[in-house]
Each structure stands twice: as structure tokens, then as C-alpha cells.
N, C-alpha and C positions, 0 to 999 in steps of 0.2 A: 382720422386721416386728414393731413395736411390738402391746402387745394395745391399746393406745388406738385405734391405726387399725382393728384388724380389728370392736372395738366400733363406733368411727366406721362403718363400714360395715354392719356389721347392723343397724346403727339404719337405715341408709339403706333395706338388703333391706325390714326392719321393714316402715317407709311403705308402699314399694311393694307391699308382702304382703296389708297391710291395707288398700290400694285396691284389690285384686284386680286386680295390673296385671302382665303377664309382662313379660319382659325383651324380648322383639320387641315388644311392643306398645309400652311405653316409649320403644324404639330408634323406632321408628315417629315418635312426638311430638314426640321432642325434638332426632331426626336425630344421635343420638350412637352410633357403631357399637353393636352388644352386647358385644363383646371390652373395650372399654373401662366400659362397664356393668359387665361382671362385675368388672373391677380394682377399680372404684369401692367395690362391694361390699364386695370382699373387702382395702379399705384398702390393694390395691397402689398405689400413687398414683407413683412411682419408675418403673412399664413403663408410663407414661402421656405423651404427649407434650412437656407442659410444662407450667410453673406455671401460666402464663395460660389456658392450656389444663383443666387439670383444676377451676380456676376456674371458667370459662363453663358445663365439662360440670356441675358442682356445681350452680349458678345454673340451668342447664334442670332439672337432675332433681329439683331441690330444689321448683322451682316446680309442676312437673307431678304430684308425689304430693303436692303439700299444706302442703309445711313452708316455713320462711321459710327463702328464697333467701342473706338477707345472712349472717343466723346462722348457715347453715349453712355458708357460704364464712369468716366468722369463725372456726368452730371448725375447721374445713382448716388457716386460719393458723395455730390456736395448735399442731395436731398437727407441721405444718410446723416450725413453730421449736423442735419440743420440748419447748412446753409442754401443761399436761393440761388436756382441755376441761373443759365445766362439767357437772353433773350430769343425768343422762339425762333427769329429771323434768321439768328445766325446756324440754327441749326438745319434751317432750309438749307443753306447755302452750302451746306456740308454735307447731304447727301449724296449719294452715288449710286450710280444702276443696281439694277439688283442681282444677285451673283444665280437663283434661280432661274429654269425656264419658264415659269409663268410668270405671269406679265409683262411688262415693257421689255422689250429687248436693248440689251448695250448695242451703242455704236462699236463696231469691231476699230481696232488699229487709231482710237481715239489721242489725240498725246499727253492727255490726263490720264487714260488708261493705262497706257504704254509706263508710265512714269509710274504710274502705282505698282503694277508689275512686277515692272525693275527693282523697286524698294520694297514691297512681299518677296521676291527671289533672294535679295541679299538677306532682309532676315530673316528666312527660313537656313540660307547657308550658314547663318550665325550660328542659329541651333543647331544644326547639325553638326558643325564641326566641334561641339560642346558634346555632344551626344559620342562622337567620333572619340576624341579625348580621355572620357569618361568611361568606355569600354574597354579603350588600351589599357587604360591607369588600371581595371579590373582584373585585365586579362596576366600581365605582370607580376599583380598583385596574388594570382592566384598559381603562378608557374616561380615565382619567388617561396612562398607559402611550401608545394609540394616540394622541390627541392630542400628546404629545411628541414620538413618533415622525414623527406627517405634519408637524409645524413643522421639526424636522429634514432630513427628507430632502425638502422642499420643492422644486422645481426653481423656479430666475427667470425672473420671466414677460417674454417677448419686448418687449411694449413696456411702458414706464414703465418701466425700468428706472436713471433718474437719469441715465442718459448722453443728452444730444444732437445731433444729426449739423446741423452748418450747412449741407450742402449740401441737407440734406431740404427744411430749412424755406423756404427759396426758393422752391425748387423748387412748392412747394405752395400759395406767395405770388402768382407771375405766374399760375396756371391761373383 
């Protein structure tokens, strides 16, 4: 184990220390075992499930004590490939209240807040309107589908069928 990771990770404790947040309570928030909390910690990232995995756990814990989620999944990446993240200051400077009720409370109506907000609600509306898209194209896709199907397996209808019986038509003449 590198000391970038095991610093990566006390920066993490760091946060959580300074939100007054225990590690059950954490596990609690964010639904990430404690066992894997403490790996987090402690820069084991290797006894952890999987990349995708230690990602998403990043992105909850990151969010839950305060610090930026992406940044802190970026500098995962760089510990990952090998490379050395950026210096600890800057990632003071990059934290954020904590999205939890314990500990420090946000200033409400802040205009750093306010501004984060606004850019979470647009891209959540991005996604949604992906999500939106992607049930139509479904829904089309599956009323396009049944239509084909009933023209196919169509059965032909008894009468008008193009064929006609000369002895009917008589028949139907003298009555």
C-alpha cells in the first residue's frame, strides 16, 4: 500500500472526524457496510469489490461529509493509475456542507448553495429527459412490434375472401 492512498484516505477519516460523524453512523447514510468504510479509510481500495464499486462508495461518502463527490472520485483515478493526486489544500478548499443532518448545519439560501442547486436541478433534468426519450423510443418500439405481429399472424376472414361459389349465388337468386 502506497502512502498516497493511505493519505487519500485520511483525508477521507479527516472529513468524517470533522463532521463528527462515526463510521455506523456514516454506514447508516450512505448504506455502504463499515468494513468497507474502514478500507476506504485506510486506502485498502484492492480488498474492496470493484472499481465501479469503490467509485459509487467514493461518490456517497464523499457527498455525505461535505466534500465534492467528482473530485474525490478523480483523485481515486489518479491513485488508481498511479499517478500522485493534487495537493491536500486544494481539496480543503473544495469542500461543501454536509448534505446529512448531523453535524454542521449548511447555511440555508447561501449563493454558493443556491448556485449548486441550480446546476444539480439542470442535471438531473438532463437525465430525465434521457430517461423520458428512452421510454418513448420503448414504448413505439413495442406498439410498432404488436401491430406487425397482428398483420401477420392475421387469420382470413370466412367470407369475402375473393373466391366465389356459383352454386351460392343462385341459390340465393330464386329465394
Amino acid at each position: 500500500m502506497t502512502p498516497e492512498r493511505i493519505n487519500f484516505g485520511s483525508r477521507l477519516r479527516d472529513q468524517r472526524e470533522a463532521r463528527q460523524l462515526s463510521l455506523a453512523a456514516l454506514a447508516r447514510v450512505t448504506k455502504i457496510p463499515e468494513r468497507s468504510l474502514e478500507r476506504l479509510e485506510e486506502g485498502r481500495f484492492d480488498e474492496l469489490p470493484g472499481d465501479v464499486f469503490v467509485r459509487g462508495f467514493l461518490r456517497s461518502y464523499a457527498r455525505s461529509v461535505g466534500m465534492d463527490p467528482e473530485d474525490t472520485v478523480r483523485r481515486y483515478g489518479e491513485l488508481a493509475r498511479g499517478g500522485k493526486p493534487e495537493a491536500p489544500t486544494a481539496l480543503a478548499a473544495r469542500t461543501r456542507p454536509p448534505v446529512i443532518g448531523e453535524g454542521a448545519a449548511p447555511a440555508r439560501g447561501t449563493p454558493t448553495q443556491e448556485v449548486s442547486l441550480i446546476a444539480k436541478a439542470l442535471a438531473d433534468a438532463g437525465r430525465g429527459t434521457r430517461r423520458v426519450s428512452l421510454t418513448l423510443a420503448v414504448i413505439i418500439l413495442v406498439i410498432v412490434a404488436t401491430l406487425t405481429l397482428s398483420l401477420l399472424l392475421r387469420r382470413p376472414s370466412r367470407t369475402g375472401d375473393g373466391l366465389s361459389r356459383a352454386g351460392e349465388t343462385s341459390a340465393t337468386s330464386d329465394a
